[in-house]
N, CA, C and O atoms as a Tripos MOL2 file, in Angstrom:
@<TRIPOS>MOLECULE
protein
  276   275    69     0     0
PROTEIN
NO_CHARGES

@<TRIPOS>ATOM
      1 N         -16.0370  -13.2760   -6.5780 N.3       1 UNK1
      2 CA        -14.6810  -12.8590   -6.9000 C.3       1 UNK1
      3 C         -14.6460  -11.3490   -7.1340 C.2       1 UNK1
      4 O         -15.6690  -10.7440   -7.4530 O.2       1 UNK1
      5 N         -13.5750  -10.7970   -6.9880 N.am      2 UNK2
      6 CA        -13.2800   -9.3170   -6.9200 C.3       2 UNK2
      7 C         -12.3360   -9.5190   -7.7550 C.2       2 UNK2
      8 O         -11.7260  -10.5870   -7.7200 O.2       2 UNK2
      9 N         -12.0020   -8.4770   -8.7330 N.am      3 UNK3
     10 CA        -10.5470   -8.0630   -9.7860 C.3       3 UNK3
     11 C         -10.2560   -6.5850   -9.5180 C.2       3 UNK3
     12 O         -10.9260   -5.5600   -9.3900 O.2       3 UNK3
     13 N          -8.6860   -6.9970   -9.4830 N.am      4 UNK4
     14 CA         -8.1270   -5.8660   -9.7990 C.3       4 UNK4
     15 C          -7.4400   -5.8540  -11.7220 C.2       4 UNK4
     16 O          -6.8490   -6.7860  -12.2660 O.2       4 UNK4
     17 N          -7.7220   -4.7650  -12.2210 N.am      5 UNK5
     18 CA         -7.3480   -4.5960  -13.4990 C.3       5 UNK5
     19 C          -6.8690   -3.7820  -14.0570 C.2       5 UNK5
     20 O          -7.4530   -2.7210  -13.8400 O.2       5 UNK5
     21 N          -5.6250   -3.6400  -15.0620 N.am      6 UNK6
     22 CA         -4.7780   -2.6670  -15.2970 C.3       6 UNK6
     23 C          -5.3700   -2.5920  -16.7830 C.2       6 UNK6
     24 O          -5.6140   -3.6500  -17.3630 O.2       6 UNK6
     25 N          -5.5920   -1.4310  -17.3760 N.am      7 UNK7
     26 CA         -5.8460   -1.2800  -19.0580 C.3       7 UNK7
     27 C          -5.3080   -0.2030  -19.5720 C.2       7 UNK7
     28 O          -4.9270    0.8600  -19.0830 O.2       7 UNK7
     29 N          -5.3430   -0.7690  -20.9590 N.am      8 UNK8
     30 CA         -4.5870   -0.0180  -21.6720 C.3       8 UNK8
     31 C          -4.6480    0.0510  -23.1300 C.2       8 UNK8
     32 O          -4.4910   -0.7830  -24.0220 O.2       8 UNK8
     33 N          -5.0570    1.9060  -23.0900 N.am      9 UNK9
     34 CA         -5.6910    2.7090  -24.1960 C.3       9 UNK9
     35 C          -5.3790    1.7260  -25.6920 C.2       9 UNK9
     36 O          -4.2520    1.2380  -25.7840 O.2       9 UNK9
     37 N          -5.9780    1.5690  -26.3640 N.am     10 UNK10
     38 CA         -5.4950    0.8990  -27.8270 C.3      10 UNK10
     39 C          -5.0270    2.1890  -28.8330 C.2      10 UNK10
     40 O          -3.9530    2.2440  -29.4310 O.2      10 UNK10
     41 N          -6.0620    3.1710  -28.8670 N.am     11 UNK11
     42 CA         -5.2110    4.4520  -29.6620 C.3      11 UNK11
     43 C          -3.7770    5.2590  -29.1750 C.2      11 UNK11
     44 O          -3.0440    5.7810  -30.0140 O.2      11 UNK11
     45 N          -3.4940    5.2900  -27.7930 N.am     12 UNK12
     46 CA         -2.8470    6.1410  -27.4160 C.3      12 UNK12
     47 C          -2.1070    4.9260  -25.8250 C.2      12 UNK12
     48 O          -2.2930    5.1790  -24.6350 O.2      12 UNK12
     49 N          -1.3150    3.7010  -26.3810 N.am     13 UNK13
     50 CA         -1.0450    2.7690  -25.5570 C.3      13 UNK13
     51 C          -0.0170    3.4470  -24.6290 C.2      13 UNK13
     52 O           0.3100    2.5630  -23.8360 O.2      13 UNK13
     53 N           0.7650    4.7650  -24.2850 N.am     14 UNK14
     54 CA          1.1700    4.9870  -23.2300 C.3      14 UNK14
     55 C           0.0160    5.4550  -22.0370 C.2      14 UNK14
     56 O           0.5010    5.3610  -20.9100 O.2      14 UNK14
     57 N          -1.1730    5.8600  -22.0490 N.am     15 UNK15
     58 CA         -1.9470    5.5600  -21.1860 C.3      15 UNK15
     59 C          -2.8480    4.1870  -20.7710 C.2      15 UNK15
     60 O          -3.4800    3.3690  -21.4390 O.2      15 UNK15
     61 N          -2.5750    4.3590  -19.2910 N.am     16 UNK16
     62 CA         -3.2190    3.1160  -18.7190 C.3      16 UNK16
     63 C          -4.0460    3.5060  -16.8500 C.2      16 UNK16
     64 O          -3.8730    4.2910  -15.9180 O.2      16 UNK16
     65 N          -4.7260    2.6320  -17.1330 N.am     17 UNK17
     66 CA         -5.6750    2.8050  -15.9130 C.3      17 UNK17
     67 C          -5.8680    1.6830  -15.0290 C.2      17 UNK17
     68 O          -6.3340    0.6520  -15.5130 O.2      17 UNK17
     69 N          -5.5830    1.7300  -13.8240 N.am     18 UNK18
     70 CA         -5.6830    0.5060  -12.7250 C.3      18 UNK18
     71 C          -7.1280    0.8420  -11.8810 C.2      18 UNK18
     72 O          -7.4580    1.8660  -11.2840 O.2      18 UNK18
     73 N          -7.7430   -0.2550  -12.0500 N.am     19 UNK19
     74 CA         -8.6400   -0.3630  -11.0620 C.3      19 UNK19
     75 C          -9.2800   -1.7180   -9.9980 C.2      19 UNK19
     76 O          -8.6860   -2.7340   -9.6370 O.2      19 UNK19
     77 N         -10.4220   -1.3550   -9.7500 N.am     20 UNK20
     78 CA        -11.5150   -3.0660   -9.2470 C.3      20 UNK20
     79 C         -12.6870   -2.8440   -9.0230 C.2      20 UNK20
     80 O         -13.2650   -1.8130   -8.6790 O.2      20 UNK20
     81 N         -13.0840   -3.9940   -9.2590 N.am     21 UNK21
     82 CA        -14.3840   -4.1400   -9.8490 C.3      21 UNK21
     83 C         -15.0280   -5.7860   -8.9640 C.2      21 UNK21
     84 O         -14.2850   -6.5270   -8.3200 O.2      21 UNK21
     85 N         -16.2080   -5.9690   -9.1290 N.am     22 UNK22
     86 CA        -17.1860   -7.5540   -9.2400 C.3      22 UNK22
     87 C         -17.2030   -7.8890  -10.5550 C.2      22 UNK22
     88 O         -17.1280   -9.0520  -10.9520 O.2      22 UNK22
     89 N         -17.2900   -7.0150  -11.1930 N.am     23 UNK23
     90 CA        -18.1940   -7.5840  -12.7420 C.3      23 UNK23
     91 C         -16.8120   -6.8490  -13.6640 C.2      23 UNK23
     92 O         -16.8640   -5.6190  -13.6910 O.2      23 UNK23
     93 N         -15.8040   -7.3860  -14.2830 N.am     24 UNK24
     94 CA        -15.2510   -6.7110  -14.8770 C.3      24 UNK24
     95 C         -15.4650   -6.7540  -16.2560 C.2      24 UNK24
     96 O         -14.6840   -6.1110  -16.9560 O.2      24 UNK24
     97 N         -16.1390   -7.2250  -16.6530 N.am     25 UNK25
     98 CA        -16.9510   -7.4970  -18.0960 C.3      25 UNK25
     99 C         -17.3010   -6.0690  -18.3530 C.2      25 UNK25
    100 O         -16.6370   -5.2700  -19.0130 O.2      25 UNK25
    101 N         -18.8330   -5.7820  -17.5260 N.am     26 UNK26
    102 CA        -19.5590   -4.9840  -17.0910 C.3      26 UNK26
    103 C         -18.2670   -3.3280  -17.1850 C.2      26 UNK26
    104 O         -18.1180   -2.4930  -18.0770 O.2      26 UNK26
    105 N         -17.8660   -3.4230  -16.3800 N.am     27 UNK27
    106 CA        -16.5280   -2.2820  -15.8970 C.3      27 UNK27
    107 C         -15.9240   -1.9260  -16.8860 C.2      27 UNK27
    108 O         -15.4880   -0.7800  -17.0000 O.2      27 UNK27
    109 N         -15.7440   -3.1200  -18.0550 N.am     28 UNK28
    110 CA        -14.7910   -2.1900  -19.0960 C.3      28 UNK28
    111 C         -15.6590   -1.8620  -19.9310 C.2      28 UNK28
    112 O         -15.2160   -1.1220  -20.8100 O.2      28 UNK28
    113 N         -16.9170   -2.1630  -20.0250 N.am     29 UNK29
    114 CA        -17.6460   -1.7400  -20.7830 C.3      29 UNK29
    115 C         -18.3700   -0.3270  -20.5780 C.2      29 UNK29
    116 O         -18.9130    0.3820  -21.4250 O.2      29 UNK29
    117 N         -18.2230   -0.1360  -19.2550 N.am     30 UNK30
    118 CA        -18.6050    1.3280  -18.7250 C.3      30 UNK30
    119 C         -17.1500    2.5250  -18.8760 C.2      30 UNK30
    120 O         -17.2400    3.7510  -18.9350 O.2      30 UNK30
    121 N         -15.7000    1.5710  -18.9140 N.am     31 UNK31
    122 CA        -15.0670    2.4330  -19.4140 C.3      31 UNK31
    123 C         -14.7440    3.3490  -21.0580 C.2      31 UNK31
    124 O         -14.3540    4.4880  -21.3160 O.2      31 UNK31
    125 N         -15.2060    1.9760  -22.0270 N.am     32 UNK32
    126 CA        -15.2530    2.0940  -22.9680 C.3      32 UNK32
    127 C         -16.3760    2.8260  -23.7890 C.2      32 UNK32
    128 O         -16.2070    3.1140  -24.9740 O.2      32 UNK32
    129 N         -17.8570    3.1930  -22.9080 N.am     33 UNK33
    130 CA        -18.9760    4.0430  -23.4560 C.3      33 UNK33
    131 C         -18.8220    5.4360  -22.7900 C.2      33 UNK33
    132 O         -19.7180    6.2700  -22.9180 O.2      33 UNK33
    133 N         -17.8350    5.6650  -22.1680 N.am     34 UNK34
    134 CA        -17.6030    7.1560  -21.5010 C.3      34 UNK34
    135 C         -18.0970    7.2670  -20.5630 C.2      34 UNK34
    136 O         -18.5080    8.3850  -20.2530 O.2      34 UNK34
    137 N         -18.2380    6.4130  -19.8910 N.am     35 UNK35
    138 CA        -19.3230    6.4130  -18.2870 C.3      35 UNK35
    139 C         -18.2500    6.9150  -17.4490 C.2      35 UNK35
    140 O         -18.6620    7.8140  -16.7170 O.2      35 UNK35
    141 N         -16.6820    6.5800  -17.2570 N.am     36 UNK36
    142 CA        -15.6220    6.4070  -15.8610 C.3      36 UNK36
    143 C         -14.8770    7.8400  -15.8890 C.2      36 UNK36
    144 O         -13.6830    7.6870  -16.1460 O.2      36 UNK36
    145 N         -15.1550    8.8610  -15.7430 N.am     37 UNK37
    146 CA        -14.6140   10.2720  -16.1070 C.3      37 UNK37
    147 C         -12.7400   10.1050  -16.0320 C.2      37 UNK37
    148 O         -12.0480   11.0080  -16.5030 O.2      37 UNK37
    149 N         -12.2340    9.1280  -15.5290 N.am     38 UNK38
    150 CA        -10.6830    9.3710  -15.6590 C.3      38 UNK38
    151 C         -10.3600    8.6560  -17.1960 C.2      38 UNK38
    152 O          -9.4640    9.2130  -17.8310 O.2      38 UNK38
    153 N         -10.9500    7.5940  -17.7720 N.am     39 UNK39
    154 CA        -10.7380    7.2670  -18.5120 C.3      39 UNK39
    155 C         -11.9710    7.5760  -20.3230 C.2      39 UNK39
    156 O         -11.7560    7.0370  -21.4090 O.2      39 UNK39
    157 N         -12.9640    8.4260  -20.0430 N.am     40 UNK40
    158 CA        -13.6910    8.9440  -20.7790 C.3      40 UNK40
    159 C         -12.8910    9.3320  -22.1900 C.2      40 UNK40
    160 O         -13.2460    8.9960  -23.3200 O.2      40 UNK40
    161 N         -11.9290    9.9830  -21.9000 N.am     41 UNK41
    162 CA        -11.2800   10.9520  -22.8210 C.3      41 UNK41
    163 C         -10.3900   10.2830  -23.5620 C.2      41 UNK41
    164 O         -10.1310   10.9210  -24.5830 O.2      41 UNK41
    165 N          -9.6470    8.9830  -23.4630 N.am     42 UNK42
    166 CA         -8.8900    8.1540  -23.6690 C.3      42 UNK42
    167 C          -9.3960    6.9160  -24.5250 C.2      42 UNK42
    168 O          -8.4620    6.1610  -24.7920 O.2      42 UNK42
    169 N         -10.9100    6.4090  -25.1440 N.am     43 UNK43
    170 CA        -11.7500    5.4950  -25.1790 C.3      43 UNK43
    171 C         -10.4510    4.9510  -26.8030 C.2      43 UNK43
    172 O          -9.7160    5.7440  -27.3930 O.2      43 UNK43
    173 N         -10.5520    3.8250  -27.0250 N.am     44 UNK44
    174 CA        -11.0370    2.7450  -26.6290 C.3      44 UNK44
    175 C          -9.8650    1.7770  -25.8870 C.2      44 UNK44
    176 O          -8.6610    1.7150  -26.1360 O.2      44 UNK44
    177 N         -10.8720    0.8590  -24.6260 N.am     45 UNK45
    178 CA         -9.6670    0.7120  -23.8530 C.3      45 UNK45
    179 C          -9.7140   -0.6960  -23.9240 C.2      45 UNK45
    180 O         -10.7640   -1.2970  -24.1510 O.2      45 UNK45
    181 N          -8.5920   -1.2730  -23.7350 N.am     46 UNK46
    182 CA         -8.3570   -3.3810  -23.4580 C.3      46 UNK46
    183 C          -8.3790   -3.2780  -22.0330 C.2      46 UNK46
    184 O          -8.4080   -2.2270  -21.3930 O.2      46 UNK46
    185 N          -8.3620   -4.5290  -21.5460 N.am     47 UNK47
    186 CA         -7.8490   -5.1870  -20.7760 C.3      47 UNK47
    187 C          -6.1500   -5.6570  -20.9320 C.2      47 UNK47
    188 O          -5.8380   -6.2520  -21.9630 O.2      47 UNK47
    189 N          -5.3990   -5.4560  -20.1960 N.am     48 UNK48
    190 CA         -3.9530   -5.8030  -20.3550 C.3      48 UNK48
    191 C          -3.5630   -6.8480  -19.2440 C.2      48 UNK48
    192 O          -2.8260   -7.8120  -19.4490 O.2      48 UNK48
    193 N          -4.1290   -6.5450  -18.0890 N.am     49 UNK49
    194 CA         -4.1860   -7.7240  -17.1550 C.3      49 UNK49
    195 C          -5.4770   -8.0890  -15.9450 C.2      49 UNK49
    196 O          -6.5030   -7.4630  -15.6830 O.2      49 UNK49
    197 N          -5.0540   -9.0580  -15.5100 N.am     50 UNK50
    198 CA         -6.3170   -8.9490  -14.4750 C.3      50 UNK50
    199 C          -6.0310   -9.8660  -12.8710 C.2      50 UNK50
    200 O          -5.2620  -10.8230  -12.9540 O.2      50 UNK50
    201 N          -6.4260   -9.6650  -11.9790 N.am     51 UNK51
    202 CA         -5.8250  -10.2480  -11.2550 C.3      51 UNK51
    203 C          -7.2830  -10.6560  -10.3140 C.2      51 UNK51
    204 O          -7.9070   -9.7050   -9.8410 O.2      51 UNK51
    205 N          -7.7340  -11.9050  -10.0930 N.am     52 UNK52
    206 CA         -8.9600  -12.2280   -8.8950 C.3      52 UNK52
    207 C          -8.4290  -12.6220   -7.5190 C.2      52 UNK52
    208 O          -7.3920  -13.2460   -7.2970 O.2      52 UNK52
    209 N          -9.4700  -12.0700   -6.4720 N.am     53 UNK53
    210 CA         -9.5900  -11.7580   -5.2490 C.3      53 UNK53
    211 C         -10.4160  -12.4830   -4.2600 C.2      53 UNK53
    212 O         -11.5230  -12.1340   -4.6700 O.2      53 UNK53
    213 N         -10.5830  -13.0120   -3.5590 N.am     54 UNK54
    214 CA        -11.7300  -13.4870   -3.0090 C.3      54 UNK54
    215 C         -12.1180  -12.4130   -2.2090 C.2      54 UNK54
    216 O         -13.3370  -12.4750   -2.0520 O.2      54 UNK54
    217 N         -11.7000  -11.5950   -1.7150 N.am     55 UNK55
    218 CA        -12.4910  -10.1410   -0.6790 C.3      55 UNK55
    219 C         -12.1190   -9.0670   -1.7920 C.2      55 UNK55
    220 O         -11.1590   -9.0020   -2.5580 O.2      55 UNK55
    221 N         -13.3440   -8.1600   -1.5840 N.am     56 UNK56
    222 CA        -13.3300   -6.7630   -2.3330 C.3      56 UNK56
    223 C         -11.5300   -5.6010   -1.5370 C.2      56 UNK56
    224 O         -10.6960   -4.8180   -1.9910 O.2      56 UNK56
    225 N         -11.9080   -6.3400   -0.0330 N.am     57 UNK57
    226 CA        -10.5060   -5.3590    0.8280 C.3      57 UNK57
    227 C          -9.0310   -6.0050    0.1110 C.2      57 UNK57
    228 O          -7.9860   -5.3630    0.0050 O.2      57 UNK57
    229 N          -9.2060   -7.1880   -0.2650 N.am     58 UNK58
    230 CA         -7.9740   -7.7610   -1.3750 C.3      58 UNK58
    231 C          -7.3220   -7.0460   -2.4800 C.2      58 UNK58
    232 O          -6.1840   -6.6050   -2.6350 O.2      58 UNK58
    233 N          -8.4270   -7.0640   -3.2290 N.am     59 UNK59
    234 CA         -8.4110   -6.7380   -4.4680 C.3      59 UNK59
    235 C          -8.3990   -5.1120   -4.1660 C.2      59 UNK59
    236 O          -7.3760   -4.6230   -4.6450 O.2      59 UNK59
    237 N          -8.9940   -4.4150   -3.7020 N.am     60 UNK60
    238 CA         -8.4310   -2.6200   -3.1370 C.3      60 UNK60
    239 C          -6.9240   -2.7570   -2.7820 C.2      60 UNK60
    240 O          -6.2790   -2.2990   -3.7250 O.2      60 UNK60
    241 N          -6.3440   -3.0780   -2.0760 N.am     61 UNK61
    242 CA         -5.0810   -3.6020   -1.4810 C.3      61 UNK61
    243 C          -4.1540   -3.2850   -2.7310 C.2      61 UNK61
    244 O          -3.4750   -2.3410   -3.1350 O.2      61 UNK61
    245 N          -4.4840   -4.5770   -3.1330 N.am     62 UNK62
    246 CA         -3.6770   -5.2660   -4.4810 C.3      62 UNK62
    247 C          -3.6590   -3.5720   -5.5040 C.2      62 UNK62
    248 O          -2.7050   -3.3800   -6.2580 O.2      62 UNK62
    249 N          -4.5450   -2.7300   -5.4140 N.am     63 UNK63
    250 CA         -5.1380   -2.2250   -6.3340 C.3      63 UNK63
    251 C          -4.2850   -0.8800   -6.4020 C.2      63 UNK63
    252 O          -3.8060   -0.3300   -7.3940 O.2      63 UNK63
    253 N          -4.2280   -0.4590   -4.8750 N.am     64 UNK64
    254 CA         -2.9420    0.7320   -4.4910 C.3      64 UNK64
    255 C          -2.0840    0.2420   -4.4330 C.2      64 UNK64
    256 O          -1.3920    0.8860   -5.2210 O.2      64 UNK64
    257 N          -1.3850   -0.6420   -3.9950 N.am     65 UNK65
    258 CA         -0.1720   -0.8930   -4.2930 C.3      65 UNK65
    259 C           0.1500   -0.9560   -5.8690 C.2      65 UNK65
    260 O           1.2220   -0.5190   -6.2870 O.2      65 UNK65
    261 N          -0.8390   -1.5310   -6.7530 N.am     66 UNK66
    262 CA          0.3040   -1.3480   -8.1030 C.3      66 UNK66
    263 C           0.0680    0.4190   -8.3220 C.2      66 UNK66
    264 O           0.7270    1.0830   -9.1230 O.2      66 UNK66
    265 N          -0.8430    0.8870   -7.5650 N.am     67 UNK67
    266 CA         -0.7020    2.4010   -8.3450 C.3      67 UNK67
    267 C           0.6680    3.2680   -7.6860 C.2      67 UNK67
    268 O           0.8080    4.4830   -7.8270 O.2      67 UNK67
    269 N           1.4990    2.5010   -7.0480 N.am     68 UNK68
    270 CA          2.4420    3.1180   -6.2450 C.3      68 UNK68
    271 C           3.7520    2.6520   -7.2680 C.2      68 UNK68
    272 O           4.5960    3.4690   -7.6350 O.2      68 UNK68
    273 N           3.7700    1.5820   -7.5590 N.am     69 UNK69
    274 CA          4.5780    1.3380   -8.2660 C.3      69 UNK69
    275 C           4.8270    1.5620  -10.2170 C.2      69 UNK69
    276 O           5.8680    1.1830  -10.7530 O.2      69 UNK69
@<TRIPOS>BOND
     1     1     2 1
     2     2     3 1
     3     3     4 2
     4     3     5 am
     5     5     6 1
     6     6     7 1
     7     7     8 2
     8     7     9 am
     9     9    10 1
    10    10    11 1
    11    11    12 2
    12    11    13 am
    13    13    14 1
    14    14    15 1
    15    15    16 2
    16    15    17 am
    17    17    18 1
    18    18    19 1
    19    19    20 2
    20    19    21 am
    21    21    22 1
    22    22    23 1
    23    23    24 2
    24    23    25 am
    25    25    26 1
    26    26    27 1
    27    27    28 2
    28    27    29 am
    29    29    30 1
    30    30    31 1
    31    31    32 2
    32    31    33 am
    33    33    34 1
    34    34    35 1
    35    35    36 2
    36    35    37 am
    37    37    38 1
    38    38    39 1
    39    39    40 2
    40    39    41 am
    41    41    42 1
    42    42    43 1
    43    43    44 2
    44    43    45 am
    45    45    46 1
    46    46    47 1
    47    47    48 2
    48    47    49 am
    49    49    50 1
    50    50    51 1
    51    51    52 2
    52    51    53 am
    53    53    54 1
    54    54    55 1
    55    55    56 2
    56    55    57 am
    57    57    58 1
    58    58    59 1
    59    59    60 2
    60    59    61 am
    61    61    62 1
    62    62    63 1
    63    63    64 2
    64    63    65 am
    65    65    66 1
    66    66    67 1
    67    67    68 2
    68    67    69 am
    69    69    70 1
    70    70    71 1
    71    71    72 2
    72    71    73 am
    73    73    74 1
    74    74    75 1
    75    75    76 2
    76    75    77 am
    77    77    78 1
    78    78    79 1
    79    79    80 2
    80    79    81 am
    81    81    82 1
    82    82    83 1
    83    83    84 2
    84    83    85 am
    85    85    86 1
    86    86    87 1
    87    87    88 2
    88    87    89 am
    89    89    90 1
    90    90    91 1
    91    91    92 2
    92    91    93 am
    93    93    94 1
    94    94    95 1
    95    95    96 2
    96    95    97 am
    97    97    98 1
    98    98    99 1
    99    99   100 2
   100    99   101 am
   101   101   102 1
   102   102   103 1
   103   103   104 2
   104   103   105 am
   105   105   106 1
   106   106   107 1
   107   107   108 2
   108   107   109 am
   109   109   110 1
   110   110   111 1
   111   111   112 2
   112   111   113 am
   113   113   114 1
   114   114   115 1
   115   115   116 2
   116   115   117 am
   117   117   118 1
   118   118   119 1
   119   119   120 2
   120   119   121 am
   121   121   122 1
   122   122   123 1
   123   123   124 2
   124   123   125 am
   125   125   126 1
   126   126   127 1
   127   127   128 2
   128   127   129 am
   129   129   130 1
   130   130   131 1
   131   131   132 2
   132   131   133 am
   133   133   134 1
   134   134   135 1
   135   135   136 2
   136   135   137 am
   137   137   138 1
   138   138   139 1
   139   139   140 2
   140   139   141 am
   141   141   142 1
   142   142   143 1
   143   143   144 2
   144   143   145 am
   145   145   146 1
   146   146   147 1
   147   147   148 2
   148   147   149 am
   149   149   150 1
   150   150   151 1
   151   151   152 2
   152   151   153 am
   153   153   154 1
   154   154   155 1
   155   155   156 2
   156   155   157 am
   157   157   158 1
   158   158   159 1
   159   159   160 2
   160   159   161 am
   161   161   162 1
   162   162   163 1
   163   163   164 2
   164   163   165 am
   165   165   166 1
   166   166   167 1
   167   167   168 2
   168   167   169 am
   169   169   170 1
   170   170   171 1
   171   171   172 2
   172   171   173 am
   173   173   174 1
   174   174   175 1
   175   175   176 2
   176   175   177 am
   177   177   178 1
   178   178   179 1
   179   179   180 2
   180   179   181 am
   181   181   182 1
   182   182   183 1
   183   183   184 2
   184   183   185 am
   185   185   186 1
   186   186   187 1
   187   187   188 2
   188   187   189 am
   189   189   190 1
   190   190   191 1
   191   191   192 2
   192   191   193 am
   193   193   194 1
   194   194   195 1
   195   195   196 2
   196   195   197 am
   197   197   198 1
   198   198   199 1
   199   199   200 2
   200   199   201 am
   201   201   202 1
   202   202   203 1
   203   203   204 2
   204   203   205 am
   205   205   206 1
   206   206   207 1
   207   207   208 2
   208   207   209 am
   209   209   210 1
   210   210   211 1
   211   211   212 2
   212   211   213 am
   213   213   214 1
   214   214   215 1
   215   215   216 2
   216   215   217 am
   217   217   218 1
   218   218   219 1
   219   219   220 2
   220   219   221 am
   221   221   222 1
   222   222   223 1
   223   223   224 2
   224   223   225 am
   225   225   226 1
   226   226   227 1
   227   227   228 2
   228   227   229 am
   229   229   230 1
   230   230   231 1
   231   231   232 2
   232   231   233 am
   233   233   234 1
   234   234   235 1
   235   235   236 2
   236   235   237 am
   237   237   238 1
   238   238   239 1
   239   239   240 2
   240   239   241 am
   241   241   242 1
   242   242   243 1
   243   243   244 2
   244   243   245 am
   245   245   246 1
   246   246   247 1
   247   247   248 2
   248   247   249 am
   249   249   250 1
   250   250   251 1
   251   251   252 2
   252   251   253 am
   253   253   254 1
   254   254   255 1
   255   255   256 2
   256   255   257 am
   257   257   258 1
   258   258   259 1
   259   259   260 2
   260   259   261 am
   261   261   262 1
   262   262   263 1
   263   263   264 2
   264   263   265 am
   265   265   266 1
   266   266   267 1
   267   267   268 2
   268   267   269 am
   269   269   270 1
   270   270   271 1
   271   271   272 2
   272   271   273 am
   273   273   274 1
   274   274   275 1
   275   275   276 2
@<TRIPOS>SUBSTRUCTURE
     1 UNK1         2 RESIDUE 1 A UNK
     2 UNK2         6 RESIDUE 1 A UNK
     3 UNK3        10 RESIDUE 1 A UNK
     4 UNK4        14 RESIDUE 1 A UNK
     5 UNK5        18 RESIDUE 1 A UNK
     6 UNK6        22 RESIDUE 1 A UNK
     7 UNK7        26 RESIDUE 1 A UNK
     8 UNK8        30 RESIDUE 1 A UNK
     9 UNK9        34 RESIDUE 1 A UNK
    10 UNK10       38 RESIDUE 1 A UNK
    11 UNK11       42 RESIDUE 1 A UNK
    12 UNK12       46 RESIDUE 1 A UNK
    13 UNK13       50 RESIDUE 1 A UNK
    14 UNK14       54 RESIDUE 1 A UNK
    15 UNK15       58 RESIDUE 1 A UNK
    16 UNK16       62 RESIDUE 1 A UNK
    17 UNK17       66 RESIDUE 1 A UNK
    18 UNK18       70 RESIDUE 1 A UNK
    19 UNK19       74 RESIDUE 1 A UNK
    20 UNK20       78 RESIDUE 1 A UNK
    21 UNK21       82 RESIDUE 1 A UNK
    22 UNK22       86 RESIDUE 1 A UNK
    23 UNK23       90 RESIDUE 1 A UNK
    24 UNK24       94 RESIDUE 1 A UNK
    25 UNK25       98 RESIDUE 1 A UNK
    26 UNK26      102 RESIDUE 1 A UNK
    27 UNK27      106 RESIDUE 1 A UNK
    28 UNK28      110 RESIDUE 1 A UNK
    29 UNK29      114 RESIDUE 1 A UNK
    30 UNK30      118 RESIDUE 1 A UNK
    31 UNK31      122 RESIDUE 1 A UNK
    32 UNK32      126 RESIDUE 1 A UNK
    33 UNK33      130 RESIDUE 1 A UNK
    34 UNK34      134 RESIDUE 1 A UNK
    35 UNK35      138 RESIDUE 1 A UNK
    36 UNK36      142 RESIDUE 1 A UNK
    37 UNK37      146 RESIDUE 1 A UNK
    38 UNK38      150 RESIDUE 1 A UNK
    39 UNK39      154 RESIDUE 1 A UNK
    40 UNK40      158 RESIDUE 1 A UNK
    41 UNK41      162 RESIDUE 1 A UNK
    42 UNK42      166 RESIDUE 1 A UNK
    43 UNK43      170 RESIDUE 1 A UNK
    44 UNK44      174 RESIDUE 1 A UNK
    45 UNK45      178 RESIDUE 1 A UNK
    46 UNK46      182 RESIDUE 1 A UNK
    47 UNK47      186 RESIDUE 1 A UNK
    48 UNK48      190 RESIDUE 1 A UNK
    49 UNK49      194 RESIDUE 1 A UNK
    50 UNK50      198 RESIDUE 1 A UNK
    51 UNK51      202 RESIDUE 1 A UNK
    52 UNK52      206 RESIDUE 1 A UNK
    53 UNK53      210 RESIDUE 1 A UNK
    54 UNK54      214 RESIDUE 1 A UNK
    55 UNK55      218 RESIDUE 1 A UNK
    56 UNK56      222 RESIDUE 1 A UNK
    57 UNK57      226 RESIDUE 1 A UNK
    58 UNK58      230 RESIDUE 1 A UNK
    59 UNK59      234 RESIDUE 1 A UNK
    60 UNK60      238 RESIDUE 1 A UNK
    61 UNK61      242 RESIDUE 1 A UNK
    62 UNK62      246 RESIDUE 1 A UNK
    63 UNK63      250 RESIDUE 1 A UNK
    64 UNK64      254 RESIDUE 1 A UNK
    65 UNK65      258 RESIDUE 1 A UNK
    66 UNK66      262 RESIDUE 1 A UNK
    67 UNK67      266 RESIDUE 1 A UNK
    68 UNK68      270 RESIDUE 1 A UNK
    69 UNK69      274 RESIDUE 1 A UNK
């Protein structure tokens, strides 16, 4: 499975970050130790939604389109 996932900052909840991932466990946990440089500066982050994929080209898809909207 592939996810696409939208999060969102707990200190400062008008920022949020869309992405995808395999392992999204893994992913927010690399966002949350300062590993992801767009979201480094922003720490500590939730999960707000999540959406699974069966192809990685799905879940990319899925992934620009919500950044358009």
């Amino acid at each position: 499975m592939f996810y696409t996932y939208i999060l969102r900052n707990i200190s400062h909840p008008d920022q949020r970050y869309i992405g995808s991932t395999a392992d999204l466990k893994s992913r927010l946990a690399k966002h949350n130790a300062g590993e992801v440089p767009h979201t480094s500066k922003f720490k500590p982050w939730k999960v707000e939604a999540y959406f699974a994929f069966e192809t990685k080209e799905k879940a990319a898809a899925f992934e620009a389109y919500l950044k358009t909207v």
